[in-house]
ZADREN-680048 format. One record per residue (C-alpha): residue number from 1; x, y, z. Coordinates in nm, 2 decimals. Layout:
<sites>
site pos=NUM&east=X&north=Y&up=Z
...
</sites>
This chain:
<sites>
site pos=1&east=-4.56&north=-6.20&up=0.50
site pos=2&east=-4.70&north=-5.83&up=0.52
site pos=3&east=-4.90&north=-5.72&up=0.79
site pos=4&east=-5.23&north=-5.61&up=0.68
site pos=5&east=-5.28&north=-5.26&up=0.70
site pos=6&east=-5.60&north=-5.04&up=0.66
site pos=7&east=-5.56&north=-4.89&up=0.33
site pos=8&east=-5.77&north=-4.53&up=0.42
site pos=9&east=-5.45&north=-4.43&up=0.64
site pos=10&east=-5.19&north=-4.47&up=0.27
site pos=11&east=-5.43&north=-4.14&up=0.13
site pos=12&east=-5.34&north=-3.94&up=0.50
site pos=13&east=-4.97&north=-4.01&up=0.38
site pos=14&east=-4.78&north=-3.67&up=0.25
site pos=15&east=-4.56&north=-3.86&up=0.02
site pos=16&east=-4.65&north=-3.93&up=-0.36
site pos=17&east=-4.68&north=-4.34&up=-0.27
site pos=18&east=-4.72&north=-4.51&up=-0.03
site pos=19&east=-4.53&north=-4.63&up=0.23
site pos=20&east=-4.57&north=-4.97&up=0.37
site pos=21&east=-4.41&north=-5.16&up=0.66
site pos=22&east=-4.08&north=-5.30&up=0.54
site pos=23&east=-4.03&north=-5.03&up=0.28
site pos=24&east=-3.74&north=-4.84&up=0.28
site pos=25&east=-3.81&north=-4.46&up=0.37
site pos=26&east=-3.88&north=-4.24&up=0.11
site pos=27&east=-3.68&north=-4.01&up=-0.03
site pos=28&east=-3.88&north=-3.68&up=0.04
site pos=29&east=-3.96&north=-3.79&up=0.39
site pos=30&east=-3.55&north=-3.81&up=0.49
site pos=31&east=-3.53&north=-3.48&up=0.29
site pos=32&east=-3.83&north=-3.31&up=0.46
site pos=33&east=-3.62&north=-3.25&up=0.85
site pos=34&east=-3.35&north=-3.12&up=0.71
site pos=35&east=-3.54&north=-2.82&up=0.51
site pos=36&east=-3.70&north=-2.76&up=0.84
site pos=37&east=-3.39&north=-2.72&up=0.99
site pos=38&east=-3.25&north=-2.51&up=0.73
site pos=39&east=-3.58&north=-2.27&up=0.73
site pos=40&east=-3.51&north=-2.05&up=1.02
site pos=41&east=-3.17&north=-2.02&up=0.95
site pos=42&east=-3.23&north=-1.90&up=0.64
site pos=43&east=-3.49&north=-1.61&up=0.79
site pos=44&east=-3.24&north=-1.48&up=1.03
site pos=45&east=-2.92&north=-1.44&up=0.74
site pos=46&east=-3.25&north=-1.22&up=0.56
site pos=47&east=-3.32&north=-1.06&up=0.85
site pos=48&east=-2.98&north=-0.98&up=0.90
site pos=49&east=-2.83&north=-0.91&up=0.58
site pos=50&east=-3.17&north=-0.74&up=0.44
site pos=51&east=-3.34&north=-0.51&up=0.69
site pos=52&east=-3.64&north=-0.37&up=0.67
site pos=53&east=-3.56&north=-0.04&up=0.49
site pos=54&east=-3.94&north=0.14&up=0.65
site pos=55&east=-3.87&north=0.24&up=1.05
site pos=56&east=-4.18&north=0.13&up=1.23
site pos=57&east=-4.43&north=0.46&up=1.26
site pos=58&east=-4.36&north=0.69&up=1.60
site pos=59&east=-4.64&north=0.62&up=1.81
site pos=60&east=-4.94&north=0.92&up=1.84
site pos=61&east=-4.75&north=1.05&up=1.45
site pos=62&east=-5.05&north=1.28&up=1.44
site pos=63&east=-4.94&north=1.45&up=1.70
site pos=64&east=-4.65&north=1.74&up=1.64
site pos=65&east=-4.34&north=1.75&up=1.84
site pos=66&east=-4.38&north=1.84&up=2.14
site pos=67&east=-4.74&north=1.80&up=2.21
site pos=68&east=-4.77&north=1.44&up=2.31
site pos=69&east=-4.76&north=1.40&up=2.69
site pos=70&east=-4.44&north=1.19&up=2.69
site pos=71&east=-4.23&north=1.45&up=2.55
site pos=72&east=-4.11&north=1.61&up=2.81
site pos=73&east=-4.06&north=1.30&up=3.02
site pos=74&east=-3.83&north=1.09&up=2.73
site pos=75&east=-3.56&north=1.25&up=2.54
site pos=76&east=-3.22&north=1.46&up=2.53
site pos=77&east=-3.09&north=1.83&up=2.57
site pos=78&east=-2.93&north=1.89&up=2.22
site pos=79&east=-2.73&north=2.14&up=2.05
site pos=80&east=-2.99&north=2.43&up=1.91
site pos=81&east=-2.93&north=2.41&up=1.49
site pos=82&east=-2.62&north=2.68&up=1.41
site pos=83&east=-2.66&north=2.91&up=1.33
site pos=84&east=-2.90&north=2.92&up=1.65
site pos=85&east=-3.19&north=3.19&up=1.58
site pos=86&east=-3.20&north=3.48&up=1.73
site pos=87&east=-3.36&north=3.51&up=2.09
site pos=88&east=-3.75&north=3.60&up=2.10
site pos=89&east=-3.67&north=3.84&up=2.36
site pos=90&east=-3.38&north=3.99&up=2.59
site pos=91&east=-3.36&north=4.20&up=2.91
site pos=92&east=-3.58&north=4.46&up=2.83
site pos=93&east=-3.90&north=4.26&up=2.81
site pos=94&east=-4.15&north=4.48&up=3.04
site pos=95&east=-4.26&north=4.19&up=3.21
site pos=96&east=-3.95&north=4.09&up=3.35
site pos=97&east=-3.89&north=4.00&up=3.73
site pos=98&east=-3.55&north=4.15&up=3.77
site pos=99&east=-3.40&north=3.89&up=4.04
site pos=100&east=-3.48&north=3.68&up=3.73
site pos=101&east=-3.33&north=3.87&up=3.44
site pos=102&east=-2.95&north=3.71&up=3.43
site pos=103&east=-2.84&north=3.92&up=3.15
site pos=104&east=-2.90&north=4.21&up=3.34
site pos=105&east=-2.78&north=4.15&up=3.64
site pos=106&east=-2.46&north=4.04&up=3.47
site pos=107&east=-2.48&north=3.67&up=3.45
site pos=108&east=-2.30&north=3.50&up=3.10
site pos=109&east=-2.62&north=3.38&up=2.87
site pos=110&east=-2.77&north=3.02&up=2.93
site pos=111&east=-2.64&north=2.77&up=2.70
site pos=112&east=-2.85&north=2.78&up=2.36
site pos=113&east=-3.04&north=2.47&up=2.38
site pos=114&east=-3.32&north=2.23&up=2.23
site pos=115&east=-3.46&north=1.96&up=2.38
site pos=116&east=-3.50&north=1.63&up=2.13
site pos=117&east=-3.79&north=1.45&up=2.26
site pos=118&east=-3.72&north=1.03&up=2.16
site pos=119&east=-4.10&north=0.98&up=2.03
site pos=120&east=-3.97&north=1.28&up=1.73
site pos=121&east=-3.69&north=1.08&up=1.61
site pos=122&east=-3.41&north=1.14&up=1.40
site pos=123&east=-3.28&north=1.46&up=1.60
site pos=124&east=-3.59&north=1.63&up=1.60
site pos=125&east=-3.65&north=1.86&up=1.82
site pos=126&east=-3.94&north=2.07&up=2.01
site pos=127&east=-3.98&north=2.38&up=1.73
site pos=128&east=-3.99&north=2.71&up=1.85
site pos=129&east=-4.30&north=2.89&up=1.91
site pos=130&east=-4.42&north=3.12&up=1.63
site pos=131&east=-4.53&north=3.44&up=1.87
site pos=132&east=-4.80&north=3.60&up=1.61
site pos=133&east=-4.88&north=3.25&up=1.49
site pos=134&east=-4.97&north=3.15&up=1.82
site pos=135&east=-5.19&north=3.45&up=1.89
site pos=136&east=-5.33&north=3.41&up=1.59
site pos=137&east=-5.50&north=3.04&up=1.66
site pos=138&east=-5.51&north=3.16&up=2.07
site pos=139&east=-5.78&north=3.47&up=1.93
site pos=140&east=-6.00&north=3.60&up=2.18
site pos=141&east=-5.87&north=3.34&up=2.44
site pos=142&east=-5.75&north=3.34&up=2.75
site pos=143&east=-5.46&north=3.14&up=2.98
site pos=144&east=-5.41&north=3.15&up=3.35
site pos=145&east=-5.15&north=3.02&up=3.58
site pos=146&east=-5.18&north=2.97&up=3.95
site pos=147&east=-4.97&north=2.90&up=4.17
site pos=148&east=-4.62&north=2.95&up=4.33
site pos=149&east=-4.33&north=3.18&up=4.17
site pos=150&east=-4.22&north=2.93&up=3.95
site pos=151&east=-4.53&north=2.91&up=3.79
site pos=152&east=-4.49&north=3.30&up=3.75
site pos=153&east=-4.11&north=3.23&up=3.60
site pos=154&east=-4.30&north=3.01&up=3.36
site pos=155&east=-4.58&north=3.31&up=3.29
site pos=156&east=-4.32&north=3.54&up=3.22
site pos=157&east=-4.17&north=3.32&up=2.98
site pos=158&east=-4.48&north=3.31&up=2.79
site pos=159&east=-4.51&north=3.66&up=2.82
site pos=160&east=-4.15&north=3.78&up=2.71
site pos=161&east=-4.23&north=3.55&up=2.40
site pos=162&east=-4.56&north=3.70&up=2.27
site pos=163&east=-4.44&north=4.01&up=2.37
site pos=164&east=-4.20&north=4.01&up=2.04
site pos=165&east=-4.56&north=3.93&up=1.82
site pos=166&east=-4.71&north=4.22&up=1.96
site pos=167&east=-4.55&north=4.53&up=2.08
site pos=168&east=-4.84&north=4.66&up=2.16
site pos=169&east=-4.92&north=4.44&up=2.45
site pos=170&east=-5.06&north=4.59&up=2.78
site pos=171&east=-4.99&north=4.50&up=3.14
site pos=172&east=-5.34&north=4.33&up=3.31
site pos=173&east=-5.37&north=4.26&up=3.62
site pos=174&east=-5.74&north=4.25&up=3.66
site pos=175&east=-5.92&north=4.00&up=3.83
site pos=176&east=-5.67&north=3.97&up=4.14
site pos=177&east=-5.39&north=3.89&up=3.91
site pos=178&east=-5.02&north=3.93&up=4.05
site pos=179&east=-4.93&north=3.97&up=3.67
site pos=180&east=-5.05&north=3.96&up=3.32
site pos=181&east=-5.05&north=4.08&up=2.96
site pos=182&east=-5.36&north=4.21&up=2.70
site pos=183&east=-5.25&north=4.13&up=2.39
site pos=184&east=-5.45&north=4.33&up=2.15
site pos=185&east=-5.40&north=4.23&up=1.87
site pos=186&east=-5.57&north=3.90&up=1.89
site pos=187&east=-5.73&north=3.98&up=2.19
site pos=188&east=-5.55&north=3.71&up=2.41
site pos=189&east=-5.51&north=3.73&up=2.77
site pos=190&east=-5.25&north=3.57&up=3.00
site pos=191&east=-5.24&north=3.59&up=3.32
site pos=192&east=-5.08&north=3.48&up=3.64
site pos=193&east=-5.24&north=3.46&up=4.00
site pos=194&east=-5.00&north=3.42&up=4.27
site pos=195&east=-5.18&north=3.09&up=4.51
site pos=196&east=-4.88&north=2.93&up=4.66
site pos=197&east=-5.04&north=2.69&up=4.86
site pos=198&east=-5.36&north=2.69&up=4.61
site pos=199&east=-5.56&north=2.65&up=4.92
site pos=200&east=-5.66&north=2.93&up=5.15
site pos=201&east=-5.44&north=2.99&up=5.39
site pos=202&east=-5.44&north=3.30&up=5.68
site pos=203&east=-5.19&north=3.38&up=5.93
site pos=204&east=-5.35&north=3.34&up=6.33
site pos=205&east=-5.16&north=3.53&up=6.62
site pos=206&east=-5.16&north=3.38&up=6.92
site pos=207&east=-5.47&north=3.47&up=7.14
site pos=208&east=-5.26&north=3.62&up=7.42
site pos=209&east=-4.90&north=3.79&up=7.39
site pos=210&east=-4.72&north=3.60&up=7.66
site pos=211&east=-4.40&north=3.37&up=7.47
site pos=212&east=-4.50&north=2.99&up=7.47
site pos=213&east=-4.27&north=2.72&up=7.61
site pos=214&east=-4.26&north=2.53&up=7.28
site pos=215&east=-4.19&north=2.87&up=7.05
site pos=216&east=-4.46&north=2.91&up=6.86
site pos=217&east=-4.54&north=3.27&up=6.74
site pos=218&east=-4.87&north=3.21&up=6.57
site pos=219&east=-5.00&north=2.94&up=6.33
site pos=220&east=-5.10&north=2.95&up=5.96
site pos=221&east=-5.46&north=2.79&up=5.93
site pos=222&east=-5.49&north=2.60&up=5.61
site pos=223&east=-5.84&north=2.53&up=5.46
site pos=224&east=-5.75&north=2.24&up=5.26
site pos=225&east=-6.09&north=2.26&up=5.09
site pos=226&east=-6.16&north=2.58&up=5.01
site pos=227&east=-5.91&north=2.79&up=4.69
site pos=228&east=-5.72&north=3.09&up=4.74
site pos=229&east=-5.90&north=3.42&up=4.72
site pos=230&east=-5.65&north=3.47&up=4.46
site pos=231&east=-5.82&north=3.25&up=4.23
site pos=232&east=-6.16&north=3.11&up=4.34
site pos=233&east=-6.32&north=3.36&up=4.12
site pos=234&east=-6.17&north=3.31&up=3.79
site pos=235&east=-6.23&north=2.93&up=3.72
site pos=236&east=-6.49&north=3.02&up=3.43
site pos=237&east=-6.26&north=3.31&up=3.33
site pos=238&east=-5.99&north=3.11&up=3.17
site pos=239&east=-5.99&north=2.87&up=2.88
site pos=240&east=-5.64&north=2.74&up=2.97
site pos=241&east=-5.56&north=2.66&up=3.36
site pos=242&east=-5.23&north=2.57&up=3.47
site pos=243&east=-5.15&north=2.49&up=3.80
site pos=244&east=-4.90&north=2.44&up=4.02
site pos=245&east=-4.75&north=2.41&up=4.42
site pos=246&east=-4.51&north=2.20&up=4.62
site pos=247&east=-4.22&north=2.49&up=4.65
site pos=248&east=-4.39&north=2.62&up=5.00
site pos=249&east=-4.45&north=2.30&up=5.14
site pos=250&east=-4.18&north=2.28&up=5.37
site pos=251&east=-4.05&north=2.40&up=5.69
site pos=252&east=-3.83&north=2.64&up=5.55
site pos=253&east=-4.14&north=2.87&up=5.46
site pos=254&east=-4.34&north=2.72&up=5.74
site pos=255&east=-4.07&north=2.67&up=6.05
site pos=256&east=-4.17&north=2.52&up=6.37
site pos=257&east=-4.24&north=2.86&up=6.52
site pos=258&east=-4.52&north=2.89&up=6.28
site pos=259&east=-4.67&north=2.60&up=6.17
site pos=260&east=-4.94&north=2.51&up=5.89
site pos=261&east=-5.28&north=2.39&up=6.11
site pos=262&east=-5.49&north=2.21&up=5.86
site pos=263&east=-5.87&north=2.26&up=5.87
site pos=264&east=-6.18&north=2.10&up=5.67
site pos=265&east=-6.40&north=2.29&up=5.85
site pos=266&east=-6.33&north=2.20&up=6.13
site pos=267&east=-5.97&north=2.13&up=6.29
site pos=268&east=-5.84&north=1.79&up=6.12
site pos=269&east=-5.76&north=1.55&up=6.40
site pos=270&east=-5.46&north=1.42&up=6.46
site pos=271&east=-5.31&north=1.73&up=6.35
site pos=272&east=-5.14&north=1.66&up=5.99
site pos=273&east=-4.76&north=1.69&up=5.87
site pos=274&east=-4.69&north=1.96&up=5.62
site pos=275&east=-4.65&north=1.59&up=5.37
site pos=276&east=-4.95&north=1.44&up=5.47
site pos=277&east=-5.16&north=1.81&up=5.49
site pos=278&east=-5.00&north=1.88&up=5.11
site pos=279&east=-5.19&north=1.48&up=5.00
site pos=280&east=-5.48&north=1.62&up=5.14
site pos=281&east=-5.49&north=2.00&up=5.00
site pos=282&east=-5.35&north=1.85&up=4.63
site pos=283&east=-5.68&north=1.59&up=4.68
site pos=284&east=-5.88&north=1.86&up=4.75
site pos=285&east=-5.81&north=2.14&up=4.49
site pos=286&east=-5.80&north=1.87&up=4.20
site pos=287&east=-6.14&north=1.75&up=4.30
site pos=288&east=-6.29&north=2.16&up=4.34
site pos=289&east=-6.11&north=2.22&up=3.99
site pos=290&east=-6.28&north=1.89&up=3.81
site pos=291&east=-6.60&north=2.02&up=3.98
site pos=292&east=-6.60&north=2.44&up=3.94
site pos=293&east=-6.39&north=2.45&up=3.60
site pos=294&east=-6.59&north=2.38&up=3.27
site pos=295&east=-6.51&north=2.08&up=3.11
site pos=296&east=-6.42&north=2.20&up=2.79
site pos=297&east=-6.13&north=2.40&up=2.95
site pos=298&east=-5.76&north=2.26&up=2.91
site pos=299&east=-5.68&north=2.23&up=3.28
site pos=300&east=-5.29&north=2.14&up=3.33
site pos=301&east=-5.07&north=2.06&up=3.63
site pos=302&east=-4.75&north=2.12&up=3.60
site pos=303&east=-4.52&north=1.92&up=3.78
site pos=304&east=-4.20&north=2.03&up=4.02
site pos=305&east=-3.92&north=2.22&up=3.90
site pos=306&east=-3.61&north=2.12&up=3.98
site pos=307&east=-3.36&north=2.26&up=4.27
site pos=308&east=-3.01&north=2.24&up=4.19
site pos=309&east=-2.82&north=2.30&up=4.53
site pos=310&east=-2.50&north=2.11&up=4.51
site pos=311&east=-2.28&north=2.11&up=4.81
site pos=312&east=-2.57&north=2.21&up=5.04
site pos=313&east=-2.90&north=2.34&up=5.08
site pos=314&east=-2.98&north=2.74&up=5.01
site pos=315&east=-2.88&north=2.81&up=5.42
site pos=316&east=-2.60&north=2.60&up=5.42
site pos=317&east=-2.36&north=2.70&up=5.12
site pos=318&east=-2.57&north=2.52&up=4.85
site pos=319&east=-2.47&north=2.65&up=4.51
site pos=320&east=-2.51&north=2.62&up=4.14
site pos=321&east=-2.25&north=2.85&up=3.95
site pos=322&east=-2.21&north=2.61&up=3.71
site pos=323&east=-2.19&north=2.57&up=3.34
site pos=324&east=-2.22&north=2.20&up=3.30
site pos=325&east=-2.53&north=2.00&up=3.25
site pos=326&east=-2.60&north=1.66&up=3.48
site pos=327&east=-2.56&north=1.38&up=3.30
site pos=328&east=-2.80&north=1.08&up=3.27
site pos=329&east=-2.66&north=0.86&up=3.52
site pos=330&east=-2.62&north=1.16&up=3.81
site pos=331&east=-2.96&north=1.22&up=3.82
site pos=332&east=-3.10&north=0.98&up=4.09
site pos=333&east=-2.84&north=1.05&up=4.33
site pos=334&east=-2.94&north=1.39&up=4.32
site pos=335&east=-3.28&north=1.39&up=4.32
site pos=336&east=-3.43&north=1.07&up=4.42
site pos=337&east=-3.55&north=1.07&up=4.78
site pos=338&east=-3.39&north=0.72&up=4.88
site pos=339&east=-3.10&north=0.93&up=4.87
site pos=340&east=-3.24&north=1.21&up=5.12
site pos=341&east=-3.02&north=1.45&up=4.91
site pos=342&east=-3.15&north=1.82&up=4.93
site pos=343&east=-3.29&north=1.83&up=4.60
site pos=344&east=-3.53&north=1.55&up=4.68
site pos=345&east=-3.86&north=1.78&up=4.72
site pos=346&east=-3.96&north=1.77&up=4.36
site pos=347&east=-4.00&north=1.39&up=4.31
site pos=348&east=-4.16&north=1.38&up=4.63
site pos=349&east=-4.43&north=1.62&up=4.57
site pos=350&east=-4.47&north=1.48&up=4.22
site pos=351&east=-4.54&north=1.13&up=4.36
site pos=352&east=-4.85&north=1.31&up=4.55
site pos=353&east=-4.98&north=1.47&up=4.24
site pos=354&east=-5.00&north=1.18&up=4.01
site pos=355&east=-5.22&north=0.96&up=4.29
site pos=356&east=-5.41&north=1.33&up=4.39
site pos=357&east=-5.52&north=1.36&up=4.03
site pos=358&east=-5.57&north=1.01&up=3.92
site pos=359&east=-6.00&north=1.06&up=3.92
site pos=360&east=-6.00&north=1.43&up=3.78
site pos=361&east=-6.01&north=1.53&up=3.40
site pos=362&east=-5.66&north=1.71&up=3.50
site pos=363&east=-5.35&north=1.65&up=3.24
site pos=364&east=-4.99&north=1.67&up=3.37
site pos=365&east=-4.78&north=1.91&up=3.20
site pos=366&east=-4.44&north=1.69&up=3.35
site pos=367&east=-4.17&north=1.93&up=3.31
site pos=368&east=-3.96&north=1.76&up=3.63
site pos=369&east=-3.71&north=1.52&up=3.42
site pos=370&east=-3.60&north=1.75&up=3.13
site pos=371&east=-3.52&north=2.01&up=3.41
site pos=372&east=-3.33&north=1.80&up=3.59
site pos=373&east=-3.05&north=1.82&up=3.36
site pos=374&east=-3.01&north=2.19&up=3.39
site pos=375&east=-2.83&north=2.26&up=3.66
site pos=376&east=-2.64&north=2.52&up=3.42
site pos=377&east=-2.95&north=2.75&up=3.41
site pos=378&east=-3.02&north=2.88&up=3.78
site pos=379&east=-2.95&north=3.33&up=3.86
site pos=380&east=-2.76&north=3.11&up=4.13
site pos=381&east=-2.54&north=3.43&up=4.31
site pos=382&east=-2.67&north=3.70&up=3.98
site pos=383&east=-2.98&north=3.86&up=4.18
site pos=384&east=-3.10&north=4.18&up=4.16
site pos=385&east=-2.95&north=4.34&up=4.44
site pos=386&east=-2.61&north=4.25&up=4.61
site pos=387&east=-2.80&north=4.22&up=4.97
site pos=388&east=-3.01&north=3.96&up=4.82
site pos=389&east=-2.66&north=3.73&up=4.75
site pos=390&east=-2.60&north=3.79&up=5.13
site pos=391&east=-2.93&north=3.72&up=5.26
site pos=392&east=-3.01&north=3.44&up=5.00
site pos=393&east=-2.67&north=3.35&up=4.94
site pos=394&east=-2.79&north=3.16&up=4.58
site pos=395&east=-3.10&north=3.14&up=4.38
site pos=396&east=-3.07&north=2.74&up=4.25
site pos=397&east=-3.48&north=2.75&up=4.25
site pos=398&east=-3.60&north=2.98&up=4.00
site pos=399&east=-3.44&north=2.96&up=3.66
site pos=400&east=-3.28&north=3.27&up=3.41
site pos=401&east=-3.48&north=3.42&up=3.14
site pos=402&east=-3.45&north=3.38&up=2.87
site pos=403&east=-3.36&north=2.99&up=2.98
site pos=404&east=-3.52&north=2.70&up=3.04
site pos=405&east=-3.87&north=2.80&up=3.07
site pos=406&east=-3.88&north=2.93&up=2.73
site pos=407&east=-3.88&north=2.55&up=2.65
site pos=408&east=-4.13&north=2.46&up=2.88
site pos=409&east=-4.33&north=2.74&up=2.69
site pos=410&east=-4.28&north=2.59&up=2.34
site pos=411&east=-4.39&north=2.24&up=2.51
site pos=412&east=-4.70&north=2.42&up=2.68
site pos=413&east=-4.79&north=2.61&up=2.30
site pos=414&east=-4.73&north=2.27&up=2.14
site pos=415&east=-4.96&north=2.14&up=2.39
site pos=416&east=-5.22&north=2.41&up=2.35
site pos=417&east=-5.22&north=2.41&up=2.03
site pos=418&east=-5.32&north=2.05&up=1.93
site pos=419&east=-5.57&north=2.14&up=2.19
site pos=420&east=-5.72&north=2.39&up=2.00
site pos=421&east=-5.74&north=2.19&up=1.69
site pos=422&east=-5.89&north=1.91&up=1.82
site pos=423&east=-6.20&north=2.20&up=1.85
site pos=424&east=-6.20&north=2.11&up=2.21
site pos=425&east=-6.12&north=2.42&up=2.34
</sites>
């Protein structure tokens, strides 16, 4: 006999009829595992033998190469296209700083090439700067650096380069800038105001002449809240800003005979490190820039530049006559501090910046990891003056031009650009 069984569950059943106690299973129930067995099985041989034939968009594919923030910071050196174009500019650019001009001073030229950022894809790579173009949408504008020499290596870069879409450019150094071009044809100014330490800094000689028992000469007093002379005037002037320090911030400029005395009005107690006084000037000057600069002005920091001293640092046989690019895998060990190697400064100073600038309206301009590569690029023992190789011994700091900063320059045009599009500037 059956068990009696409540006949609303035989309509919940999946199966064409009923099944009842004592009934053999049916059929399309036994059958029913094994297709679920067989389903994902069958999805990965499509997967596999039938790929999607669409790549997934880039990410930000509005943006053009180069512009996006995370193209300097992801990507590859490349071989330029052959036949490479010809050079926007060579040795006799007027603005040229001459301890800076390899090909003059008899150095072979810096390898010809492009950087290939990974968001681009397929080989593409950061295009060259159109010099009148870029004047052209730049009209009546104006673009300011500040900061240390290698924020003047980078000026001069951009200088050299819209120097060959307008000849007629004229030297300007108005304003209290070091150096600087009028470009008259579209009326565009750049400009480049030498602040090392950004902050004001003057040099104090000890009150009375007698020698001190601990050595010290004088002291440089550092007013970590207060801008350079250099440039506290001009933060209305520009409608690009791009800023820089970290190259003086160490006791090579500033030895033990005469240190850097930090002040906020008054004398900061207990007296600061040259680190901990840089935290606090880098705090400082980003907050006076997101306070005195207009808001509708692209303000950019750029990060460190790279040192490549290789066998020791600039006073102790350090040198980079070299033709060969760092690979991937050698870049930590020379420049990541854990490794207290002598190039260390850069990611030091950049791991201030990004927490200095964290509540500003400030954009990093990261050149640091794409210049890591290039220990190939340096005047290294090329300099303007024999005297300089023996007092200097090699120049693994700045880098040649034309070189690398003319890639920085096509980044910081890309980035200017898009800027300029977006009507925000």
């Amino acid at each position: 006999m059956r068990p009696i069984m409540d006949t609303s569950l035989v309509k919940a059943l999946p199966f064409s009829s009923a099944w009842l106690p004592g009934d053999r299973w049916p059929e399309t129930c036994l059958r029913l595992p094994l297709l679920l067995l067989l389903l994902p099985v069958t999805l990965i041989i499509l997967l596999l033998f039938f790929p999607s034939s669409a790549p997934l968009p880039p990410p930000h594919p509005n943006i053009p190469c180069g512009a996006a923030p995370a193209d300097a910071t992801a990507g590859r050196w490349v071989q330029t296209p052959s036949p490479p174009p010809p050079a926007l500019y060579n040795q006799s650019c007027p603005f040229h700083r001459i301890s800076w001009n390899c090909l003059r001073n008899g150095r072979p030229p810096v390898s010809a090439l492009s950087w290939a950022p990974s968001r681009c894809g397929s080989g593409a790579v950061v295009p060259r700067v159109d010099p009148a173009s870029f004047l052209a949408a730049a009209r009546g504008r104006r673009i300011g650096f500040m900061g240390d020499s290698l924020s003047e290596d980078m000026a001069i870069a951009l200088l050299c380069t819209l120097w060959s879409g307008d000849a007629g450019v004229r030297q300007w150094k108005r304003r209290g800038a070091w150096q600087g071009g009028h470009f008259p044809r579209e009326d565009v100014v750049v400009g480049y105001h030498r602040a090392v330490l950004l902050a004001k800094y003057t040099w104090q000689p000890l009150e009375n002449f007698e020698p001190r028992k601990d050595g010290i000469k004088g002291t440089y007093r550092v007013d970590v809240d207060i801008p350079a002379d250099d440039w506290i005037n001009i933060t209305k002037f520009y409608d690009v800003l791009i800023f820089n320090t970290g190259h003086w911030w160490g006791s090579y400029k500033f030895p033990k005979e005469t240190p850097l005395v930090f002040y906020r009005g008054k004398l900061i107690e207990p007296p600061l490190s040259i680190f901990d006084g840089l935290k606090v000037a880098l705090k400082s000057m980003g907050s006076y820039i997101k306070r005195e600069v207009p808001s509708k002005t692209l303000k950019l920091w750029r990060t460190q530049s790279p040192r490549h001293f290789d066998g020791g640092d600039w006073n102790h046989n350090g040198s980079c006559v070299s033709n060969r690019l760092l690979q991937q895998n050698e870049l930590d060990s020379w420049f990541d501090p854990r490794f207290r190697g002598v190039n260390k400064d850069a990611r030091l100073v950049n791991s201030l910046l990004q927490e200095a600038l964290v509540e500003t309206d400030i954009q990093l301009l990261n050149l640091t990891y794409m210049s890591e590569f290039r220990a190939d690029a340096h005047p290294a023992v090329w300099l303007e003056k024999k005297d300089e190789v023996v007092v200097w011994r090699q120049d693994c700091m700045h880098w040649c031009l034309p070189g690398v900063p003319d890639t920085w320059v096509d980044i910081l045009a890309a980035r200017i650009l898009h800027y300029f599009k977006q009507g925000k500037g």
